[in-house]
C-alpha positions as CSV (number, residue, x, y, z in Angstrom):
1,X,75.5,251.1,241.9
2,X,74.4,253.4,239.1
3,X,70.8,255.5,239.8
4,X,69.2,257.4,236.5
5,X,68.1,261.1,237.1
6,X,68.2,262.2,234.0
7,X,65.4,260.5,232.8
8,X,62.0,263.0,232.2
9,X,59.3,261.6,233.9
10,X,56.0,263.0,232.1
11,X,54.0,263.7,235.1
12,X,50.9,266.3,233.2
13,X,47.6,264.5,233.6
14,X,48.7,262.7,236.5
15,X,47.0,264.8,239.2
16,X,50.6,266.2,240.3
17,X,50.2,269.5,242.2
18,X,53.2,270.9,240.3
19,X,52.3,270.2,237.0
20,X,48.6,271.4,237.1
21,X,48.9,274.5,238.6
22,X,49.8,276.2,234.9
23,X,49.1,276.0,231.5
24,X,50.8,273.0,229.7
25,X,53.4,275.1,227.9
26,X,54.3,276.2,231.3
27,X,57.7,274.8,232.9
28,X,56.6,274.6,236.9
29,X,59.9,275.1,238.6
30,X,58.1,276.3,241.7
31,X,57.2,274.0,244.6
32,X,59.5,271.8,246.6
33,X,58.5,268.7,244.8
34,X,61.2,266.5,242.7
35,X,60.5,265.7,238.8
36,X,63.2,263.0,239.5
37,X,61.6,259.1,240.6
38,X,61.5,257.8,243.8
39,X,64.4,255.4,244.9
40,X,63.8,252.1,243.3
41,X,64.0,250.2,246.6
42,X,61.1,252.4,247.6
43,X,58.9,251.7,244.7
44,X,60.1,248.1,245.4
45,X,58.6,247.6,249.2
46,X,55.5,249.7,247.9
47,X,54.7,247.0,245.6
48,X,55.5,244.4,248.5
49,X,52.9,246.3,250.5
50,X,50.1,246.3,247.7
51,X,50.8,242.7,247.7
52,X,49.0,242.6,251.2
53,X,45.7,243.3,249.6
54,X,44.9,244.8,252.9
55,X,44.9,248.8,253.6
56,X,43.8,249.8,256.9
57,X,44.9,251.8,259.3
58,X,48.2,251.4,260.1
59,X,50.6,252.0,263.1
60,X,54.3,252.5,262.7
61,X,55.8,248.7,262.9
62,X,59.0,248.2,265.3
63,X,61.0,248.0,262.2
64,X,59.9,251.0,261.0
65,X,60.9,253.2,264.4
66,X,64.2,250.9,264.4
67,X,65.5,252.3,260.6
68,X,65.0,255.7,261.5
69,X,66.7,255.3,265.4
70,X,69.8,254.1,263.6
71,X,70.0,256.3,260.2
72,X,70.1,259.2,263.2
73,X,72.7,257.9,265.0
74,X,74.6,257.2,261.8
75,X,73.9,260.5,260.1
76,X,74.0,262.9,262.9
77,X,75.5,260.8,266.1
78,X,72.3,261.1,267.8
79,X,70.5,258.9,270.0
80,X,66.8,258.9,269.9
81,X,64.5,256.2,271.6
82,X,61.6,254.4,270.3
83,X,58.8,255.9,272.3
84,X,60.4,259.5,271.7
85,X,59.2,259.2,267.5
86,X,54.9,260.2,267.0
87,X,54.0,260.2,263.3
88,X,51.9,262.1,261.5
89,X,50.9,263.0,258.1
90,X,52.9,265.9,257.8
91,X,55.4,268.4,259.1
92,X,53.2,271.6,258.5
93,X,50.4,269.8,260.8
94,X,53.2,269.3,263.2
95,X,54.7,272.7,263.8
96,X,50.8,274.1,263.5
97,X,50.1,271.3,266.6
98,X,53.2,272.7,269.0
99,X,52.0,276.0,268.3
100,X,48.3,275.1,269.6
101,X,49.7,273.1,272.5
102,X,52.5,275.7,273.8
103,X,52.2,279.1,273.4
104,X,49.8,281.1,275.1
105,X,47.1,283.5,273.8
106,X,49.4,286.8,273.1
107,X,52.4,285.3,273.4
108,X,54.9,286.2,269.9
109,X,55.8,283.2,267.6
110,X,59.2,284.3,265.9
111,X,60.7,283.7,262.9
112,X,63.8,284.2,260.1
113,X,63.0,285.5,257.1
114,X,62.4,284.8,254.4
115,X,60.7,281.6,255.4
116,X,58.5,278.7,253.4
117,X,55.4,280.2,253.7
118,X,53.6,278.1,255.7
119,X,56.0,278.7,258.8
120,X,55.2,282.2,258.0
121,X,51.1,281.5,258.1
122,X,51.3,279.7,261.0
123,X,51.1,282.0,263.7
124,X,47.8,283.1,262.4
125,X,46.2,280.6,262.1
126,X,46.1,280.4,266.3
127,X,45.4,283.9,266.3
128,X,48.9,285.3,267.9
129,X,50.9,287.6,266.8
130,X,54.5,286.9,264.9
131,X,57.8,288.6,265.2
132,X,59.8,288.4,261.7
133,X,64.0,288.6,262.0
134,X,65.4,289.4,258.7
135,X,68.5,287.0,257.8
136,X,71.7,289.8,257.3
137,X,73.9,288.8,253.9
138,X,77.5,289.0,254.6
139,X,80.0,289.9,252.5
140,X,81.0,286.4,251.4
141,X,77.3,285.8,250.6
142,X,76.4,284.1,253.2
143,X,72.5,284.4,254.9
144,X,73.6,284.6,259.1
145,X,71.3,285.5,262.0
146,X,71.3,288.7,263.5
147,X,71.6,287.4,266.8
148,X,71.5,290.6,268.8
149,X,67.6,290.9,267.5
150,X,67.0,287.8,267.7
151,X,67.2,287.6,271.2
152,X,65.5,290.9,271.3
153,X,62.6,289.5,269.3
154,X,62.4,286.1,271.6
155,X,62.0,288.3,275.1
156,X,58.4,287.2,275.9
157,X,57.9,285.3,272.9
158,X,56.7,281.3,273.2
159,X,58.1,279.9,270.2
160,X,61.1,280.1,267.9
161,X,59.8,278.3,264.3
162,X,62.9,277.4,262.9
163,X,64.0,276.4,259.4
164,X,67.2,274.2,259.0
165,X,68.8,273.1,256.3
166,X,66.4,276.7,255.4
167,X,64.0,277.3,252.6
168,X,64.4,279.6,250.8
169,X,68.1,279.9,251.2
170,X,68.8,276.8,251.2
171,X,70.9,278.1,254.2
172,X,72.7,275.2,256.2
173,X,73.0,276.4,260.0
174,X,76.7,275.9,261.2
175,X,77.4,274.6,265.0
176,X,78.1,277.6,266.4
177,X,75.4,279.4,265.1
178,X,72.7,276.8,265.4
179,X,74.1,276.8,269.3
180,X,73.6,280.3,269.5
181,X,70.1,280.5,268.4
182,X,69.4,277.5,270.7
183,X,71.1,279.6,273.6
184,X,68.7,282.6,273.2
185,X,65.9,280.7,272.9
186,X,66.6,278.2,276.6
187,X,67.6,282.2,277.8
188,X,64.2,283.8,276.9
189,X,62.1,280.5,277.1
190,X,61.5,280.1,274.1
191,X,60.3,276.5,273.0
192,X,62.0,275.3,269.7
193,X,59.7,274.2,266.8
194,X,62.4,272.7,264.2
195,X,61.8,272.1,261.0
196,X,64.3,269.8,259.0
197,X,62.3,268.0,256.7
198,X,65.7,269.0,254.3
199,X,68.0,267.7,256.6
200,X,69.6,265.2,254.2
201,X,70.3,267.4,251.0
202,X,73.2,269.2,252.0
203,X,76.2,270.3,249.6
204,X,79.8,270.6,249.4
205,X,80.5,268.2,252.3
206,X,78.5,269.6,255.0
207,X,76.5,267.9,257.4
208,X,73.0,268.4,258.7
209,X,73.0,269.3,262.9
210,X,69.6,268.4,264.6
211,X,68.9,271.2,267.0
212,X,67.8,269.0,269.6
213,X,71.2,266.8,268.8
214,X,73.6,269.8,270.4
215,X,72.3,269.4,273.9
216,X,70.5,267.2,277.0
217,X,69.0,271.0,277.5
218,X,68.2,271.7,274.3
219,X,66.5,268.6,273.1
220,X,64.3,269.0,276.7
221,X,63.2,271.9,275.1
222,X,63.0,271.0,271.2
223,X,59.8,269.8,268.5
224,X,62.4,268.3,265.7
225,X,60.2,267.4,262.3
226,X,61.9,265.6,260.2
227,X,60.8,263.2,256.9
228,X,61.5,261.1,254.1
229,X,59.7,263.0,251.8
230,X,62.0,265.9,250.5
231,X,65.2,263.6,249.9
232,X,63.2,260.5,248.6
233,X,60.6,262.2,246.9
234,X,57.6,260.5,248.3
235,X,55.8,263.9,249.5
236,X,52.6,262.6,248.3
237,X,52.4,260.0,250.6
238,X,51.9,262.2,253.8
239,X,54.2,260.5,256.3
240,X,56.5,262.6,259.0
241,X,57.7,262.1,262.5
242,X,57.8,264.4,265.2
243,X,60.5,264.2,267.8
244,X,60.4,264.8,271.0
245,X,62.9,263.8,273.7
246,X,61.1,265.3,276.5
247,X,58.5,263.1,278.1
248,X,55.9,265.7,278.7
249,X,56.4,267.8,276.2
250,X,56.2,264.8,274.6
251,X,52.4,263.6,275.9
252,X,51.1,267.6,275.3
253,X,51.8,267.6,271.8
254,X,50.3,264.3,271.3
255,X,47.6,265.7,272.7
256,X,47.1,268.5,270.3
257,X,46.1,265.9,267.6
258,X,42.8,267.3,268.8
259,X,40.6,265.2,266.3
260,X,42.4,267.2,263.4
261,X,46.1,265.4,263.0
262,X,45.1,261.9,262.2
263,X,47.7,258.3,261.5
264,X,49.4,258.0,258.5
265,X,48.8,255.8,255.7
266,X,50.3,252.5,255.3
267,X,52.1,253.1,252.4
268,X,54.1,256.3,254.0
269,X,54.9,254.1,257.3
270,X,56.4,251.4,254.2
271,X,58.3,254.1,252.3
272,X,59.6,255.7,255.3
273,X,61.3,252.0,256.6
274,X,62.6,251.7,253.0
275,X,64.4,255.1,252.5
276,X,65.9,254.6,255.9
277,X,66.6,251.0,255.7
278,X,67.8,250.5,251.9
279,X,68.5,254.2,250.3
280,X,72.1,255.4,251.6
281,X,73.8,254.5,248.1
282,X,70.5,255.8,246.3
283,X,70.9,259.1,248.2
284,X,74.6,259.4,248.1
285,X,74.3,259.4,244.2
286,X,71.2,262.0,244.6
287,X,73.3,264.6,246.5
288,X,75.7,264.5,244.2
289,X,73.3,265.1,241.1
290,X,71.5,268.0,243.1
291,X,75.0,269.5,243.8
292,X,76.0,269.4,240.2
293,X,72.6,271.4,239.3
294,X,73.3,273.6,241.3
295,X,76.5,274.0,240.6
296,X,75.1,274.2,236.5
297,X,72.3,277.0,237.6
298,X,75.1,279.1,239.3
299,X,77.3,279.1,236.5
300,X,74.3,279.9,234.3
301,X,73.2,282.8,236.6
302,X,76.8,283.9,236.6
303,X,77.1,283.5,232.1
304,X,73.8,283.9,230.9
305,X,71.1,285.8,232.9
306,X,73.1,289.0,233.7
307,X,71.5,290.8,236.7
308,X,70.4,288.3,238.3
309,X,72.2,287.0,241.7
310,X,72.4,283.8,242.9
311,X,74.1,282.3,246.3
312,X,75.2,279.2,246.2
313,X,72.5,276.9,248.5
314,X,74.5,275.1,250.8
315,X,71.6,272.6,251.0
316,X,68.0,271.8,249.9
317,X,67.4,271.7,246.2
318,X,65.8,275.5,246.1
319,X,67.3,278.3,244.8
320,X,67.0,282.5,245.8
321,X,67.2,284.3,243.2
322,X,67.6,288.1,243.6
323,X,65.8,289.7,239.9
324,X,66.0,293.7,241.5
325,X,69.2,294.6,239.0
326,X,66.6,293.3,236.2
327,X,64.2,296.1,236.3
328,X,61.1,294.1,236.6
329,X,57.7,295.2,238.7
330,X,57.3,291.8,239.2
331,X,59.5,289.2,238.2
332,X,57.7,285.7,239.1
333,X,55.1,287.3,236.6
334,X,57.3,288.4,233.9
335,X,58.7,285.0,233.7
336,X,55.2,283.1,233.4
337,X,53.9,285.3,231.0
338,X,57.3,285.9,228.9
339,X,59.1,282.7,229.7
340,X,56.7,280.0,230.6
341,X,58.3,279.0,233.8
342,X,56.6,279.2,236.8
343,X,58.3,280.2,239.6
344,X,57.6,281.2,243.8
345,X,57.6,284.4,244.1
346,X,59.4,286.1,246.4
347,X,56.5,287.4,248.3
348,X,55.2,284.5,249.6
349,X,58.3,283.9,251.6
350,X,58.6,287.5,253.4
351,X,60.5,289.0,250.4
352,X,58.4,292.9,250.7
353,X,60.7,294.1,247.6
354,X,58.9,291.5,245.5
355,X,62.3,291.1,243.5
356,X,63.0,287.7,244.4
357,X,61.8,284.1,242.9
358,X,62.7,280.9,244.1
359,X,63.8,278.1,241.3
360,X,63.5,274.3,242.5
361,X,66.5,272.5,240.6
362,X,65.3,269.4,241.7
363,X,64.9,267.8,238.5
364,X,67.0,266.2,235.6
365,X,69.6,268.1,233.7
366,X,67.7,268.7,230.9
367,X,64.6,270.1,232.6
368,X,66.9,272.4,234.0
369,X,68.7,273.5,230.8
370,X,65.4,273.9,229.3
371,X,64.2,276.4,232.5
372,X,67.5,278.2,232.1
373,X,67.0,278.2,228.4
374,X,63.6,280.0,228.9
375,X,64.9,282.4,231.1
376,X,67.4,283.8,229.2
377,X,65.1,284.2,226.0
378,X,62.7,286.0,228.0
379,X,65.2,288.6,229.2
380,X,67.2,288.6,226.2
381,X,63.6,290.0,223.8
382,X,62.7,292.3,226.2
């Protein structure tokens, strides 16, 4: 089957967060949200759903638990039981619950940076203090963990909030080192709070590894979040699932719903069954369009916007982009105001230089060629 990406959606005066944030004449290439359409089978069962006439509230349906059980053992070779999924209406309530419900007044939460800011925020918002590991670049490019201070910053610490496939970097962890981060954190204690919302967009080949998937041990001590709305593109419907292989683990996380973390809607429990269910071929043909924007941004970064570095994402649809060779104070602002794209800026993520922005590519060709377009104007009239 054929899928169209390429066609522009026009999404200003629709209430999108994306596109309201700026000025119309402003291209918003900034948060993690696609300006491509959901999958049509998607669209398809929400219409079935709207048929009901009847929205209440909703509990995941057996088939619903059943697409995702089998789409993890087909993707990732891992077996997950009913009982172990609990849904929610999104992953950032999800990692802010384990935090609540695990680690102990003074105890460190720990982190990789840069990091989606809301990992980052997290920490604080329980009051408890945070221990930030800076990513080391190789020499091939490559983002790796530091391991030896990673296990330095874990001694004491009560969780590990980890990002994978990563945002920013679009960083996609490899076995080895995934195990080894898992290995420091069953050797200090550590509980693991992972994040892998972006576990399906992931270039060149490579395969997503659930933490929890590389051990009986690890998974005992494992929070996996995980979602259909990154890959689908049906953020706005508020629909995640936590999950947790460990029974009591398990019931004390439940348990920090605490009146705060509510059920999802029915139409995220609907869209959820579909992607699972009846979008491999649909994402299949996405990856492949996401690989070959990236693959158009790099060669663009590389050609036309000289200074600027760019490191291939091995996942996500997010790009890092490191302006400090331009000569900018601030270069998330100097875009806005010179190139009418709006970008994240490089702060938000843990970036103190202030010289990086982050570029979602997530869109149709054109939108991109038109961000990339802007760009280069705006540095070729300084």
């Amino acid at each position: 089957m054929s899928f169209d990406f390429d066609t522009i959606h026009p999404r200003l005066g629709t209430g999108s967060t994306k596109w309201s944030r700026y000025p119309e004449d402003v291209l918003p290439m900034w948060i993690a949200d696609m300006d491509i359409a959901a999958p049509p089978a998607i669209l398809k069962a929400l219409h079935a759903r709207l048929d009901q006439q009847m929205l209440g509230y909703s509990v995941a349906r057996p088939q619903v638990r059943e697409a995702i059980i089998r789409d993890l053992w087909d993707k990732y070779a891992w077996r997950v039981q009913p009982d172990e999924l609990l849904f929610l209406p999104g992953v950032e309530p999800g990692f802010n619950m384990a935090l609540h419900a695990f680690v102990q007044p003074g105890q460190p939460v720990v982190l990789q940076t840069p990091n989606y800011a809301p990992l980052r925020h997290a920490a604080g918002n329980w009051n408890l203090p945070k221990i930030e590991v800076p990513f080391e670049l190789s020499d091939h490019g490559e983002y790796l963990t530091p391991l030896p201070a990673l296990r330095q910053a874990l001694q004491g610490a009560g969780a590990l909030l980890l990002s994978n496939p990563h945002n920013p970097l679009g960083k996609v962890f490899a076995r080895e080192e995934l195990l080894a981060v898992a290995n420091a954190c069953l050797d200090t204690g550590a509980l693991i709070i992972s994040d892998e919302i972006h576990a399906e967009l992931c270039f060149d080949g490579r395969r997503h590894i659930p933490t929890a998937s590389l051990s009986a041990e690890i998974a005992r001590r494992t929070i996996t979040l995980m979602s259909a709305s990154k890959a689908y593109n049906v953020a706005g419907l508020k629909t995640c699932f936590a999950i947790v292989q460990d029974p009591l683990i398990r019931e004390r996380f439940n348990k920090a719903r605490c009146g705060m973390v509510d059920s999802v809607s029915p139409l995220g429990l609907e869209a959820t069954w579909a992607a699972y269910s009846q979008c491999g071929e649909w994402l299949e043909a996405l990856v492949t369009y996401l690989q070959g924007n990236r693959d158009y941004l790099l060669d663009a970064v590389q050609k036309r916007l000289p200074g600027m570095v760019m490191h291939a994402p091995q996942g996500t649809y997010l790009a890092w982009l490191d302006c400090s060779a331009l000569g900018l104070d601030d270069p998330q602002r100097f875009f806005l105001e010179q190139a009418r794209v709006g970008l994240s800026a490089g702060i938000e993520f843990g970036d103190d230089s202030q010289q990086f922005v982050r570029l979602n590519f997530g869109c149709p060709r054109a939108l991109l060629e038109e961000g990339i377009s802007r760009l280069e104007r705006s540095l070729n009239n300084r």
